[in-house]
C-alpha positions in Angstrom: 1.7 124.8 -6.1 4.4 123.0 -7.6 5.8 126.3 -9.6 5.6 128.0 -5.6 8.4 125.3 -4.4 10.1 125.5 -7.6 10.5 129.3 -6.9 11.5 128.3 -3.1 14.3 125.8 -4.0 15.7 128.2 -6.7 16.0 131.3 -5.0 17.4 130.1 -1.4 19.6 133.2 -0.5 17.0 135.4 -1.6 14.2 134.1 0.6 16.5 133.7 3.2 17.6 137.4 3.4 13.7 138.7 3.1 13.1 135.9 5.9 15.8 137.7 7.8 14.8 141.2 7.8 11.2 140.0 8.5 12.3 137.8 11.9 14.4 141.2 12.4 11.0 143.0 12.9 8.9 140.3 14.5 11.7 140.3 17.3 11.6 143.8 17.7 7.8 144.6 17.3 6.4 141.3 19.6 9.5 143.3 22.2 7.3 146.3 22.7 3.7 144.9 22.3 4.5 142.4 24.7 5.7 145.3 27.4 2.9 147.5 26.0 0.1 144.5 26.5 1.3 142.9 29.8 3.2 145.4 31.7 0.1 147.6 32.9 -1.6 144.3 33.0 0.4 142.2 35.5 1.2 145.6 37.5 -2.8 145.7 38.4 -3.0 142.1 38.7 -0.9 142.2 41.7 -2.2 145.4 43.0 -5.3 143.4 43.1 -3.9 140.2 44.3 -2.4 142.1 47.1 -5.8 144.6 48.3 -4.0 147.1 47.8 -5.7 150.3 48.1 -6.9 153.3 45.9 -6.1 156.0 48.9 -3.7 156.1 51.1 -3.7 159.1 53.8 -1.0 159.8 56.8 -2.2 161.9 59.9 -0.3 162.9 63.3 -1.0 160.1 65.7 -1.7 163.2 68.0 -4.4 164.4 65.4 -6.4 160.9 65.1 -9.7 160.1 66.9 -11.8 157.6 67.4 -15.0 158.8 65.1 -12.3 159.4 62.1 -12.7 155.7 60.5 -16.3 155.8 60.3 -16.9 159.3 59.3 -14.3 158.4 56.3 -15.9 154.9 55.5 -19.5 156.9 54.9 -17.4 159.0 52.1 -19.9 158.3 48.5 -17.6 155.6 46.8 -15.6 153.9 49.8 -16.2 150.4 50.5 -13.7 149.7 52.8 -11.6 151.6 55.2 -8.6 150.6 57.5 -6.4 152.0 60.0 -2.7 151.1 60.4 -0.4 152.4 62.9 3.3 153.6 61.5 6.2 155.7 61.9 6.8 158.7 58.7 9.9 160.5 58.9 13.2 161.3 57.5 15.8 158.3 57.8 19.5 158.4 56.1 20.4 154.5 54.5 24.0 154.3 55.1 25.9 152.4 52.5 23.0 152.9 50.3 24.9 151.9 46.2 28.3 153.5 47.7 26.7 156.7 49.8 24.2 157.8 52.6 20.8 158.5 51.1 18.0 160.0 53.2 14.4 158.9 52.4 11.6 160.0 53.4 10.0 156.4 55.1 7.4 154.6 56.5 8.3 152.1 59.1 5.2 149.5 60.1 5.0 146.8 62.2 4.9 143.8 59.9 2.3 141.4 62.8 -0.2 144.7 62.0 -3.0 142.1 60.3 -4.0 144.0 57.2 -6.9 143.2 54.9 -5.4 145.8 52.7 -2.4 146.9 51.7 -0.8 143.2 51.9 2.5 142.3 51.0 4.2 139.5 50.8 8.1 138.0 51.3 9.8 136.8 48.4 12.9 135.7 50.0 13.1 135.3 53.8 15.5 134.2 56.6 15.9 133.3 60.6 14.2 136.4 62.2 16.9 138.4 64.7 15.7 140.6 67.5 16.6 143.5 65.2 15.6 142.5 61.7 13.8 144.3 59.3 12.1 143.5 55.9 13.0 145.9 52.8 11.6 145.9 49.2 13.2 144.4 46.6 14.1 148.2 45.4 16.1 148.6 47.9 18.0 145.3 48.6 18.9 145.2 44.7 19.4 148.4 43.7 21.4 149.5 46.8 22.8 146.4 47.6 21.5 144.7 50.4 21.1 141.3 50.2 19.7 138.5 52.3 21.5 138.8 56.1 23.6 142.1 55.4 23.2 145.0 57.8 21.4 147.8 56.8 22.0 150.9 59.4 19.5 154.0 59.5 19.8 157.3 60.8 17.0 159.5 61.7 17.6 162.3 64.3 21.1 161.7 65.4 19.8 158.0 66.4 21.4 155.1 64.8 19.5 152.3 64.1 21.1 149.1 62.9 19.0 145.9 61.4 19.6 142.8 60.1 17.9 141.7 57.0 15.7 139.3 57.4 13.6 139.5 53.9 12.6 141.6 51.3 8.6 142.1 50.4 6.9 142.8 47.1 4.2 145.4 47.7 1.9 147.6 45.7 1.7 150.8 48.1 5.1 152.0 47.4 7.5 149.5 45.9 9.9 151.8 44.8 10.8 155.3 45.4 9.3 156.6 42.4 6.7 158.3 45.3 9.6 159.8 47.1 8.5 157.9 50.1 9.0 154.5 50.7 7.6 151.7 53.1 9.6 149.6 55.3 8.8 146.7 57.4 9.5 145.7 61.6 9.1 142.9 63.1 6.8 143.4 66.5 9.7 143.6 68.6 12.0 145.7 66.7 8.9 148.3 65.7 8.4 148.9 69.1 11.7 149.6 70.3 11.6 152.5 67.3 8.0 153.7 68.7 9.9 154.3 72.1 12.3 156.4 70.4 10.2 158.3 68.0 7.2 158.4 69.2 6.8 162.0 68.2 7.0 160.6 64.1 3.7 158.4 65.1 0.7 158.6 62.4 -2.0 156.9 61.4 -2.5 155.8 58.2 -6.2 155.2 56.6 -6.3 153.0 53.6 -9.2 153.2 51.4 -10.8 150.9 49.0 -12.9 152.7 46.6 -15.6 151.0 44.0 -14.9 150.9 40.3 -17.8 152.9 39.7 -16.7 156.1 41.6 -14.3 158.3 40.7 -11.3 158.3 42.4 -10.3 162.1 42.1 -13.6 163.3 43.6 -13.6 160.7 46.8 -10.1 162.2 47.3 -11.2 165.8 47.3 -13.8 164.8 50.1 -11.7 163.2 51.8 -9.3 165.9 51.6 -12.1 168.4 52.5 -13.0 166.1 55.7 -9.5 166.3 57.5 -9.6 170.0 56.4 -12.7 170.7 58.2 -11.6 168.8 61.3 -8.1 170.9 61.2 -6.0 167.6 60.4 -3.1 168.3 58.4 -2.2 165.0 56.4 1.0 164.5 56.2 1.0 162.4 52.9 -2.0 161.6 51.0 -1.4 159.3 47.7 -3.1 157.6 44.9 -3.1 154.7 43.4 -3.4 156.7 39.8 -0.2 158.8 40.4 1.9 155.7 41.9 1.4 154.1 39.5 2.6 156.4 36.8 5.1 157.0 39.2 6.4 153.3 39.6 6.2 152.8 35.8 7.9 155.7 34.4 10.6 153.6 33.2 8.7 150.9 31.6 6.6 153.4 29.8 9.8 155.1 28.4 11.3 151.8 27.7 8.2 150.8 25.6 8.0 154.1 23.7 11.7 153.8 22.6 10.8 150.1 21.6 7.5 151.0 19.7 9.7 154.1 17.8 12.0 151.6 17.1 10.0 148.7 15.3 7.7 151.6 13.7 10.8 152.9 11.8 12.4 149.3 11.0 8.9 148.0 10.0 8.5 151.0 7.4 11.9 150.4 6.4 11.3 146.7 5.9 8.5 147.6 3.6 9.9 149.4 1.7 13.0 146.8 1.5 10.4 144.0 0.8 8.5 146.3 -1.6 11.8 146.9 -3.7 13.4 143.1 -3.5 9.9 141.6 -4.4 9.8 143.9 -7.6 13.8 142.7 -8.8 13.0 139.5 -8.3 9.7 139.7 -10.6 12.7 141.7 -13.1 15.0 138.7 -12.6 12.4 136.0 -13.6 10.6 138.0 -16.6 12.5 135.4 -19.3 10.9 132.5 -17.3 8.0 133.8 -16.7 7.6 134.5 -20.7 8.6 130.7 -21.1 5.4 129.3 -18.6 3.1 131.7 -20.4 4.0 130.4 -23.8 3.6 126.6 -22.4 0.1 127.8 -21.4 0.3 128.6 -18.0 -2.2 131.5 -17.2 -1.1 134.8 -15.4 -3.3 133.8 -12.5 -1.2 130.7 -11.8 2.4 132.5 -12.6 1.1 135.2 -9.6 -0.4 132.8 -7.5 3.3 130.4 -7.7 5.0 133.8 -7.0 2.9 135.1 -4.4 3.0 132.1 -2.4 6.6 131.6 -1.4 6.6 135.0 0.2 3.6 134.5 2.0 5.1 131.4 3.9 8.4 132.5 4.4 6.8 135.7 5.7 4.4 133.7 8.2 7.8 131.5 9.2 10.4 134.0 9.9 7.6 136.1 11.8 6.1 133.7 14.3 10.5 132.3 14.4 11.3 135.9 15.5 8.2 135.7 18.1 9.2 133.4 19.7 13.1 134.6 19.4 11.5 137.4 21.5 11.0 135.6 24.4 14.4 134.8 25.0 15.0 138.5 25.4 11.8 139.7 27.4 12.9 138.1 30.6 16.1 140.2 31.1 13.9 143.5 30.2 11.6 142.1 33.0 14.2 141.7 35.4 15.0 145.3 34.8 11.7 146.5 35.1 11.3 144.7 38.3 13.9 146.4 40.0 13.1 149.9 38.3 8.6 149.6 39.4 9.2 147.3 42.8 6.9 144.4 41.5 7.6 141.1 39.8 6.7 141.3 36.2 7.1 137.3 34.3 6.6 137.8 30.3 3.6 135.2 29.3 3.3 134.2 26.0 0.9 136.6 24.1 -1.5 134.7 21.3 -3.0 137.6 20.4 0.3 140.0 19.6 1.5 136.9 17.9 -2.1 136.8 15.6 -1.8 140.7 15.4 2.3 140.5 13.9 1.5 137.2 11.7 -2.0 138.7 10.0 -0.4 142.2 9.8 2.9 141.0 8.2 2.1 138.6 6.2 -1.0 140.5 4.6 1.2 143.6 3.8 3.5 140.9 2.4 1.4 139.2 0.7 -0.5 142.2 -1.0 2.7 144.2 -2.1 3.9 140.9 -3.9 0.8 140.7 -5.2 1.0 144.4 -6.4 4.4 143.7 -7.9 3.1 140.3 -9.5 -0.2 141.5 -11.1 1.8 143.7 -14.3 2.8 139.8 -15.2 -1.0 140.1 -16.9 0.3 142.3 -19.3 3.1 140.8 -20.3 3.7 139.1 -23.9 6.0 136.1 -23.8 7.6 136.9 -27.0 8.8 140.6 -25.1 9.3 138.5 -21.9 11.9 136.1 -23.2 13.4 139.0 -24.9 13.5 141.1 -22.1 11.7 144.2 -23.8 8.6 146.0 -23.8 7.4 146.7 -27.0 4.4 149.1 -25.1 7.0 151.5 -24.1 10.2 154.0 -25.9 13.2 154.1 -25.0 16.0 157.2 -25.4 20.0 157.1 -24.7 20.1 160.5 -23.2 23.8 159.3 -21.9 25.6 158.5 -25.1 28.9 156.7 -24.7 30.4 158.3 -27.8 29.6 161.9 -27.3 29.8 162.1 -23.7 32.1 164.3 -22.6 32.4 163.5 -19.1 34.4 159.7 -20.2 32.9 156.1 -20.5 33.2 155.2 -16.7 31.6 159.1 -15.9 28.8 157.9 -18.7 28.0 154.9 -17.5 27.6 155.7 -13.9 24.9 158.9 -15.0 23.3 156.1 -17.0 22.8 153.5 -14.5 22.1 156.0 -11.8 19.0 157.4 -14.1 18.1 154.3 -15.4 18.0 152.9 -11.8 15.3 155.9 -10.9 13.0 153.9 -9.1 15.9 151.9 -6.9 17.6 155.4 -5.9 13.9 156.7 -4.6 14.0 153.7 -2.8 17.6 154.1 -1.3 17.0 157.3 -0.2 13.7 157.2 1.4 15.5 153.9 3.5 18.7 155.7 4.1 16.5 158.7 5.3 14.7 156.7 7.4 17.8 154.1 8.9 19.5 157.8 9.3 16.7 158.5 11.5 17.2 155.2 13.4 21.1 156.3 13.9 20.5 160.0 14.8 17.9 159.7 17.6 19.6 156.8 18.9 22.6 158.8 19.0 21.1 162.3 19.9 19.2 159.8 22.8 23.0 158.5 23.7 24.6 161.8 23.3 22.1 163.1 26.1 22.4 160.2 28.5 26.2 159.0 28.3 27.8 161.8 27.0 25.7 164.9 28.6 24.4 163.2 31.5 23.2 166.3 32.8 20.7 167.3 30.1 19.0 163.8 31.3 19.0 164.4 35.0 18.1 168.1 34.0 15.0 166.9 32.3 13.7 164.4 35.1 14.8 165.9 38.3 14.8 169.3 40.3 18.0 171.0 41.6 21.2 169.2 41.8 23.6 170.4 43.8 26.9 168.7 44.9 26.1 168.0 48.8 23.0 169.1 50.8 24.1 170.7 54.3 21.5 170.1 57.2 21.8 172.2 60.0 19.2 172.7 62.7 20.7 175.6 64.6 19.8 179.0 63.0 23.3 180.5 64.3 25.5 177.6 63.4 23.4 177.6 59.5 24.6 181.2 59.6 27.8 180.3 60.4 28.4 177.4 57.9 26.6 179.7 55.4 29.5 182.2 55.9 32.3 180.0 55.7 30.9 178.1 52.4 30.5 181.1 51.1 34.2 181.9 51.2 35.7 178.5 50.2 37.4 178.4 47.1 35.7 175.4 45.9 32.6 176.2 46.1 30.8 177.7 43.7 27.3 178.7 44.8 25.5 178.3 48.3 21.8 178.5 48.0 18.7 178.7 50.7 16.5 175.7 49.3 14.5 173.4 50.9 11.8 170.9 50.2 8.5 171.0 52.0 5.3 169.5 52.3 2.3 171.7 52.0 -1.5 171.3 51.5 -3.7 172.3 48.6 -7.5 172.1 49.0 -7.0 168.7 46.7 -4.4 166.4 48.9 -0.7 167.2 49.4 2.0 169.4 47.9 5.9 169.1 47.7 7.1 172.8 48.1 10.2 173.5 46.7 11.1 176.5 48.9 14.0 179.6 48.5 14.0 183.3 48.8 15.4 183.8 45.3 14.5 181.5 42.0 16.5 183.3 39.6 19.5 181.9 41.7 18.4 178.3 40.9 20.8 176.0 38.3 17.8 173.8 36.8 14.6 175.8 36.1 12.0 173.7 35.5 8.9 176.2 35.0 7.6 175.4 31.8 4.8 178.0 31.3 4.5 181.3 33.1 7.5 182.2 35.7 8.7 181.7 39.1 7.3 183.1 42.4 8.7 186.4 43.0 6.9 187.9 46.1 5.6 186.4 49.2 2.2 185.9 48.3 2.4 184.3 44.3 2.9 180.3 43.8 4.0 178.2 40.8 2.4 175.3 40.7 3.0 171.5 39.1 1.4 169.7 36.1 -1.1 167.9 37.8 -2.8 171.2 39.4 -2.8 173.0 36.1 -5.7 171.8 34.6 -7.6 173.3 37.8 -6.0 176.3 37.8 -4.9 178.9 35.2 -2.3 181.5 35.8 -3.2 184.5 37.9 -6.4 182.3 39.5 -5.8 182.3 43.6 -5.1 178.8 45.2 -5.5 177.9 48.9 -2.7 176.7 50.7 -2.2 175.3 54.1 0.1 173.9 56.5 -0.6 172.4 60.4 -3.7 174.7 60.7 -2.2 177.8 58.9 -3.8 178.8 54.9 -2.4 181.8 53.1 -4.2 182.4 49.5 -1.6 182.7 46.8 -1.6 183.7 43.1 -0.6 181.4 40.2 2.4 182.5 38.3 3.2 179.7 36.0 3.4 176.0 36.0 6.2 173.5 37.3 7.3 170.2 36.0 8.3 167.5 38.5 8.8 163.6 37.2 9.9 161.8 40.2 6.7 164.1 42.4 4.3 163.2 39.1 3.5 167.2 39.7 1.9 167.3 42.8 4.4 169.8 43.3 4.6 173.8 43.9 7.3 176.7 44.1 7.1 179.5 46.9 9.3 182.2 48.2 11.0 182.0 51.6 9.0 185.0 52.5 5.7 183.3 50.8 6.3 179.8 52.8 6.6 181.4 56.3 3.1 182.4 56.1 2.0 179.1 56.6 4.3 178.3 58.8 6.7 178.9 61.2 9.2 176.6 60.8 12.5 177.7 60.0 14.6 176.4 56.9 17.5 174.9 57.6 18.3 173.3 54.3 21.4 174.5 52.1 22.4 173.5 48.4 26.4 173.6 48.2 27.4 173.5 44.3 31.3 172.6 43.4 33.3 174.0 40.7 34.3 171.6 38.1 37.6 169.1 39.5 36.1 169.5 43.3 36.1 166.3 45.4 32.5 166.2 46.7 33.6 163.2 48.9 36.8 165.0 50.2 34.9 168.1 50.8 31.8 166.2 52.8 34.7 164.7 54.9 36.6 167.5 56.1 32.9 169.5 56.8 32.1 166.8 58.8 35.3 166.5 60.9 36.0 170.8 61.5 32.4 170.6 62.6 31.7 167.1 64.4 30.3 168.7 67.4 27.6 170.8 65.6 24.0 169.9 64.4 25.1 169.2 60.8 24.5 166.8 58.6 25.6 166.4 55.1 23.8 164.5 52.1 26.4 163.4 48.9 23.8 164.5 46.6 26.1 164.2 43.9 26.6 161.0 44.6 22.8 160.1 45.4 22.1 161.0 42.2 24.6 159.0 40.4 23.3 156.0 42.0 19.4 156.9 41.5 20.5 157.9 37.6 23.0 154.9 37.1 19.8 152.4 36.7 17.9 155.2 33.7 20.9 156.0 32.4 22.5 152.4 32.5 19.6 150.5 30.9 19.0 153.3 28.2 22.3 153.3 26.8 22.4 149.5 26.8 18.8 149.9 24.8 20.7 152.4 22.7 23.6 150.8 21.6 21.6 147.2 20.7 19.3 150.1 18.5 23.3 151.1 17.2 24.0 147.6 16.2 20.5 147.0 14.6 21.0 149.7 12.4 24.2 148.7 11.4 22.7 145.4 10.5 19.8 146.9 8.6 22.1 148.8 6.5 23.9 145.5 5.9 20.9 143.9 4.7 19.9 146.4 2.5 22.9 146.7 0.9 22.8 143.2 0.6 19.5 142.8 -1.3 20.5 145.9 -3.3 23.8 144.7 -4.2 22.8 141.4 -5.1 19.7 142.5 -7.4 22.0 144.5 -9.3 24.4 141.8 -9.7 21.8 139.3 -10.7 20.1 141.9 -13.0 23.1 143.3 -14.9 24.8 139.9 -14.6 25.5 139.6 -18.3 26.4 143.3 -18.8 29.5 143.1 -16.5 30.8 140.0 -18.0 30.7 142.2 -21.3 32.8 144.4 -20.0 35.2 141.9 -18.6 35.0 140.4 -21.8 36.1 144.1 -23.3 39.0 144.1 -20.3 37.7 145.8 -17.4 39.3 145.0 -14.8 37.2 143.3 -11.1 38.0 146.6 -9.5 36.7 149.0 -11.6 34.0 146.7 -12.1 33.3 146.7 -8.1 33.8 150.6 -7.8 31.4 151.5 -11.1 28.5 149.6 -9.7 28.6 150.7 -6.0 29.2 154.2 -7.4 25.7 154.0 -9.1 24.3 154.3 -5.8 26.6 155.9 -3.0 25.8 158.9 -4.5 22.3 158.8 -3.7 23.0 157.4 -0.3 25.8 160.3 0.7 23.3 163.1 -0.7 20.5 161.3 1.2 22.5 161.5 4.5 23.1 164.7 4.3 20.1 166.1 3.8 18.4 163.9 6.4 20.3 166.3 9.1 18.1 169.1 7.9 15.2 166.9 8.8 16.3 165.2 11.8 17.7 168.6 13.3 14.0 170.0 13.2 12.1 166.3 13.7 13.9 165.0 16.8 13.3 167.4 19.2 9.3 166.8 18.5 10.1 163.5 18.9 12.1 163.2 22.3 9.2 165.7 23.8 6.6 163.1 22.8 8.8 160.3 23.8 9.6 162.0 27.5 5.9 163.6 27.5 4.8 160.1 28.3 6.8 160.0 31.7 4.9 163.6 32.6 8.1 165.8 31.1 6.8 169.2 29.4 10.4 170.6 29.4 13.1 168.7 28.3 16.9 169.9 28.3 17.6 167.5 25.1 20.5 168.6 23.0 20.2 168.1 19.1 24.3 168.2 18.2 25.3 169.0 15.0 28.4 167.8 15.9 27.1 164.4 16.3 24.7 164.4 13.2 27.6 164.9 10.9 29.8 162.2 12.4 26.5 159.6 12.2 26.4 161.0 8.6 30.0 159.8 7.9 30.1 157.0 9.8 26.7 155.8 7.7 28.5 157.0 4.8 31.7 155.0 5.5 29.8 151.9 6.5 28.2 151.7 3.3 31.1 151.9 1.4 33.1 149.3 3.7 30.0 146.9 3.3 29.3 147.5 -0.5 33.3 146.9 -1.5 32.8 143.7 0.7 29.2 142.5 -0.8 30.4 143.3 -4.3 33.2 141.0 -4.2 30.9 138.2 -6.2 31.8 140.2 -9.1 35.0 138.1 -9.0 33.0 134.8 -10.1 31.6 135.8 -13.1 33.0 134.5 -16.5 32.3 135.6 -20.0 32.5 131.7 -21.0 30.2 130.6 -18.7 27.5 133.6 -19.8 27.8 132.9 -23.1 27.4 128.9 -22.7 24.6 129.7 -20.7 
């Protein structure tokens, strides 16, 4: 024990930097098994807390009957139904983060007594006669605080509320579900009943047992309505809203668990190689304790020891650092998923880091320590090995590339073992840099391969025009604008599968479409073939039929490939113009305007809406609405990013560091030779960090040929988690390169500034020594 402490109070700045990279990857690991363990966890806890409900269907108010409730509550696996009465339609938020954003919402009358489907008001103020109570999604994130005026438009009616609270909720939360819930007062829902009555439904909640399962209670409930001729309007799940609400979160932790998996291996490996100098540093002393007797059990145990504890301290220290962070990730996530989410401290990821850490610790010190068995003090104190031979394949006096060329090929060979290591950890910090930067490159600097990979179509504005003659019209003159570049028939729709409810992205040609998102397969071509989303896919192949419907019309369609939709979780499907009018006869009235590049969006909206103020349109600043819905991904994962940036900056620090300072500890006596002989500091400082910026320059280059095949896989897997199957990820070559050189050049900045304690060593004061 006393040998231990002697080896702690002697070696200060080593244990210190091993403590360092350690807390390093406690902070960063405890980060995502904290989100990991406690995220899902607290977002069921209040799902429970507020009886919130596994099903939730919309019908036409016109459509409901009496008999409906208790036909549904006799469904295998329901315990408890409920009927609420609401209003689902289209309503524009003016003003919503800088534009006018039309959601598809729920408006219910907040006095409705619910035993499911609670919510609750976390922040509330004097009820108006017009108030209304919005999620905290929506007051945060488009900036509608506590008494502010929020003004909706549905129709060409105007309806203007004050905010009187926001309301945590399970149902919806966020508009993750493209629909959205909000909140009236008795008084105020009322007055919008009068007025749109004809956007009445009913909405059944169910509450089904653990036991059943919740796919197969929805399909009979879906086959119920079907068999009465009900056409639900939205039916939802408590599985898909939550994926849905947590999309984020689960992206967030996957970056995070990426992260700490590559700086843990590259910790390791640091530990692994500063554990094994140190054992070279202390051979001579070492020698000396086995000559005074000391037995190889006690030198291991007194070496083995220190690490141990300082690798138990700086892990539960960088713990607990954690948890200074994990509340501003919260706070995100809160916005992002619509429910509060407060970190707890976790004993059992703290007991998982500390065993795991410290045990890998402690066994590679102990692997590094046992060869002290072998050792005879006699070679020890000497600093030989009589058991091995030794050749000069590098001799100084026949060399005919020069003494300085000599000596770096010697030290370069001699150090074999500590250039594998320097380029297995510039390899793998390399990593660190390029998906961090390929992830940045695809989010800040090519926004659009993000949006690409996680939305549908996006167009510049979306033109609204209920008048088939005007459309025409509007079509016409868009058409012959000089800023616009393309005019396109789409439209979103809902449709019915024999399962629940479809989005139906709708338009008589899909070759014409700027974002294809088929992933497997191909488009719909004639009226009576279907592409359909992710979550059908597993039911049906491609060229099976499928049975669609839509307010008491079906048309049978063949599958032609598959369809990725994030923000839908793909409960989504693709049909022709031609193929959607057989279920229907409603008439689209829905246009996609695309800019060229340089074209105010806002300008143009403006001057549409003033040459045609007395028509039916309507215009949506898509490009705008997108910005704003983007702005929080995009925001938060560059700011995740760029700490990743700075972490690998300071990883490459710290192994130059403990590299740097071995060799100058090890070859200590060697360079006061050659002072002695009349080298000078500099050439001194540039012959040892040439011994290894070769290594690390060839091992960052050739890292591009990995990375350019390896991140790809690993962005799919990353994104695959969020329910992404095609991604629109660039790998730049461009950017690879410049990450090369700027690891490159930060190496050599930080090696010329680390090797500056060359300076302080004195022949003298080696030879008194």
């Amino acid at each position: 024990m006393f040998l231990a402490f002697q080896n702690l109070r002697k070696q200060k700045r080593h244990y210190f930097s091993f403590a360092l990279m350690l807390f390093l990857t406690a902070v960063i690991v405890n980060l995502s098994l904290v989100l990991s363990f406690q995220t899902s966890k607290a977002y069921d806890q209040n799902f429970n807390r507020l009886k919130t409900a596994q099903l939730n269907v919309l019908i036409p108010q016109k459509q409901d009957s009496k008999d409906l409730l208790k036909e549904i509550d006799k469904i295998q696996g329901v315990t408890l139904v409920e009927r609420h009465q609401g209003i689902f339609t289209k309503a524009k938020v003016h003003h919503f983060a800088g534009t006018d954003f039309e959601m598809t919402t729920v408006f219910y009358d907040s006095s409705q007594k619910r035993n499911l489907n609670r919510f609750e008001l976390s922040k509330s103020s004097k009820v108006a006669s017009q108030s209304v109570y919005i999620p905290n999604y929506i007051s945060k994130l488009g900036g509608f605080p506590l008494g502010s005026k929020i003004r909706y438009t549905i129709g060409k009616k105007d309806y203007t509320y004050s905010v009187a609270g926001t309301v945590e909720e399970m149902q919806y939360g966020n508009y993750g579900t493209n629909v959205i819930g909000i909140y009236l007062p008795h008084n105020a829902y009322q007055s919008l009943f009068k007025e749109e009555e004809a956007h009445s439904v009913a909405e059944y909640s169910l509450k089904v047992s653990s036991s059943s399962d919740l796919s197969v209670v929805k399909k009979k409930l879906t086959s119920l309505l079907s068999d009465k001729g009900i056409a639900a309007v939205l039916i939802k799940d408590s599985k898909t809203v939550k994926q849905a609400r947590t999309m984020m979160s689960t992206l967030l932790i996957a970056i995070f668990i990426a992260v700490a998996g590559i700086v843990f291996i590259i910790s390791l490996f640091l530990s692994a190689f500063r554990i094994q100098n140190h054992l070279k540093s202390e051979v001579v002393n070492m020698g000396v304790l086995k000559a005074m007797g000391y037995t190889s059990a006690k030198i291991i145990f007194s070496e083995v020891l220190p690490y141990l504890l300082v690798a138990m301290i700086a892990t539960v220290t960088g713990v607990l650092t954690s948890y200074l962070v994990l509340p501003f990730l919260a706070s995100f996530l809160e916005v992002q998923s619509g429910f509060s989410f407060q970190p707890t401290f976790d004993s059992y990821a703290l007991c998982l880091i500390v065993v795991f850490v410290t045990g890998v610790t402690g066994g590679l010190t102990y692997l590094c320590a046992r060869k002290i068995h072998r050792f005879n003090p006699i070679d020890a104190v000497r600093r030989t090995d009589s058991t091995r031979r030794f050749s000069n394949h590098f001799s100084l006096a026949n060399s005919k590339l020069g003494i300085s060329g000599a000596l770096i090929l010697k030290q370069v060979f001699a150090s074999f073992w500590q250039n594998m290591l320097l380029f297995v950890l510039t390899v793998g910090l390399m990593m660190l840099l390029a998906c961090s930067g390929t992830l940045l490159y695809n989010t800040a600097g090519k926004p659009d391969n993000f949006l690409r990979t996680l939305s549908e179509e996006l167009p510049s504005a979306i033109f609204t025009v209920d008048k088939p003659q005007e459309l025409q019209n509007i079509k016409k003159e868009l058409k012959s604008d000089s800023r616009v570049k393309q005019v396109l028939d789409y439209s979103t729709q809902s449709v019915n599968d024999p399962d629940g409810g479809l989005t139906a992205f709708v338009t008589p040609d899909f070759s014409k479409l700027t974002n294809d998102i088929i992933y497997k397969g191909r488009n719909p071509s004639t009226s009576d073939e279907v592409a359909i989303g992710s979550a059908l896919a597993h039911h049906y192949k491609i060229g099976d039929w499928i049975r669609l419907d839509n307010n008491g019309r079906s048309h049978t369609y063949k599958v032609t490939g598959y369809v990725q939709s994030v923000n839908n979780q793909g409960q989504v499907c693709e049909l022709t113009a031609a193929g959607y009018h057989k279920i229907t006869e409603t008439r689209l009235n829905h246009l996609n305007v695309y800019l060229k590049k340089g074209a105010s969006v806002r300008r143009f909206i403006k001057e549409y809406r003033k040459n045609h103020s007395n028509s039916s349109l309507k215009v949506t600043n898509y490009d705008q609405v997108i910005k704003t819905g983007s702005r929080l991904y995009t925001g938060v994962i560059a700011l995740v990013l760029g700490a990743v940036f700075t972490l690998s900056i300071f990883m490459i620090s710290l192994v130059l560091f403990v590299v740097i300072n071995s060799l100058i500890t090890r070859r200590k006596q060697e360079l006061g030779i050659y002072k002695a002989l009349g080298w000078s500091d500099k050439q001194l400082i540039f012959q040892l960090i040439f011994d290894f910026i070769p290594v690390i320059v060839l091992a960052a280059f050739l890292s591009i040929l990995l990375e350019v095949h390896l991140i790809p896989l690993l962005n799919q897997e990353v994104l695959g988690l969020v329910g992404v199957y095609k991604n629109h990820f660039q790998v730049s070559l461009g950017v690879l390169f410049l990450l090369a050189l700027v690891f490159i050049g930060l190496n050599f900045v930080i090696s010329l500034f680390l090797s500056r304690s060359i300076k302080t060593i004195v022949p003298y004061s080696l030879l008194t020594e």
